[in-house]
Phi, psi and omega in degrees: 000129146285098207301351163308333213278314220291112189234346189279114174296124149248167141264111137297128168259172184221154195261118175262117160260112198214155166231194199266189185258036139240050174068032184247121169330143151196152204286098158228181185245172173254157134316132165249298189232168147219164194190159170287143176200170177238135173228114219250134157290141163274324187218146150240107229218155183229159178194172182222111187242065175122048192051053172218153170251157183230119146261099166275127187248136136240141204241167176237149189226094188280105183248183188247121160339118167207122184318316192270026172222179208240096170358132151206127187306195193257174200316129191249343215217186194314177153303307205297333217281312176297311209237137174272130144248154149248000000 
């Protein structure tokens, strides 16, 4: 890995599971980190769905080894919704 490429600041979140005060879930996030990271697109598509065109990107987002994150499969929902870029 090249530490040059990583030009990008992320925040990583983490999903807080907490509820209000009538037992109802709610979606909020944590803060975990913020860190240098590359964020490479991999795939891309473009398509039209309801007479609209829709394009979807998926990226690999490559950080430096830390003990405080945890095996996970891939993102099922946006990029923007896990990561701050700045």
């Amino acid at each position: 890995m090249k530490p040059g490429k990583m030009r990008y600041r992320v925040t990583i979140l983490s999903r807080a599971d907490t509820q209000d005060e009538y037992g109802n879930a709610l979606d909020d996030w944590n803060e975990d980190f913020t860190c240098w990271a590359d964020i490479v697109p991999v795939t891309g598509r473009e398509y039209f769905s309801a007479e609209q065109s829709v394009s979807e990107t998926q990226y690999k987002v490559y950080i430096r080894y830390r003990d405080s994150i945890t095996i996970m499969g891939p993102l099922s929902r946006p990029l923007k919704k896990y990561l701050s870029v700045s």
